[in-house]
N, C-alpha and C positions, 0 to 999 in steps of 0.2 A: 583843762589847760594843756595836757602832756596831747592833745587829740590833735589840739591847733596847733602845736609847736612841731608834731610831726606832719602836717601836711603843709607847713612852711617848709619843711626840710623838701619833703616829697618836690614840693611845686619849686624849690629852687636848683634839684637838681633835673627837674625838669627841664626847665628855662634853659639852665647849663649845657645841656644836651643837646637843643634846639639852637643852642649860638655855636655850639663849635659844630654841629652840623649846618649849617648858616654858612659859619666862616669856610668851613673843609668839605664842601659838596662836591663828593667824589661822584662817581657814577659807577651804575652799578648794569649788569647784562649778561639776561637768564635767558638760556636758549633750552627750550622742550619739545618734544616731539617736533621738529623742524621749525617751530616756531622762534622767533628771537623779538627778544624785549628790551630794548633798551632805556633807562629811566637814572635818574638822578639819587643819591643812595637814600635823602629824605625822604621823597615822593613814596621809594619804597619802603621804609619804617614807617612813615605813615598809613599805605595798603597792610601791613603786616599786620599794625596795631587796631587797625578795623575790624580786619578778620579775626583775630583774636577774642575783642569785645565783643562780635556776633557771635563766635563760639558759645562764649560764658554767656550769654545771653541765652542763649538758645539752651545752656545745658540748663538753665535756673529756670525757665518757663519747663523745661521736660519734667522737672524736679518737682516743680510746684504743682503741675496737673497731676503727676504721680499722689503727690502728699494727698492732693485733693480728693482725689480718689477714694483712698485709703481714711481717708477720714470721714466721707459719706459713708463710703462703707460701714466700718465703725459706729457711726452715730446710726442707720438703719438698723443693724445689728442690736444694739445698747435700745433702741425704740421698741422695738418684735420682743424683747427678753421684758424690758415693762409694760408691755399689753399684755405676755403671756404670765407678767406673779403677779396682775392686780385683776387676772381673770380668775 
């Protein structure tokens, strides 16, 4: 129950953000190595918050094939030790 009631909260200030970003669409204009970007200040929360969630994506598949690893390991390890006391 306290699970749902925080992701009511999450998802309303969500919403919230998305309407005063809605109503108050500033613009926003990154200029890099000579390049210049010009874009609306949502558009860019929106690109930020992709790249972020590719981030975290990317760092949880690094993480898991690590685990994975490690745990083959492990379990080959844990197999070679019981062939060699029931030899």
């Amino acid at each position: 129950m306290i699970r749902v009631v925080l992701y009511v909260i999450a998802l309303a200030i969500v919403v919230a953000f998305a309407v005063w970003l809605a109503n108050d669409a500033g613009t926003a204009t990154i200029i890099w190595h000579g390049w210049r970007i010009d874009t609306s200040a949502a558009l860019l929360f929106i690109i930020i918050a992709l790249i972020v969630t590719a981030l975290i994506n990317l760092y949880r598949l690094i993480a898991a094939l690590r685990n994975g690893f490690k745990a083959f390991a492990a379990r080959k390890r844990e197999r070679r030790l019981q062939r060699g006391l029931t030899a």
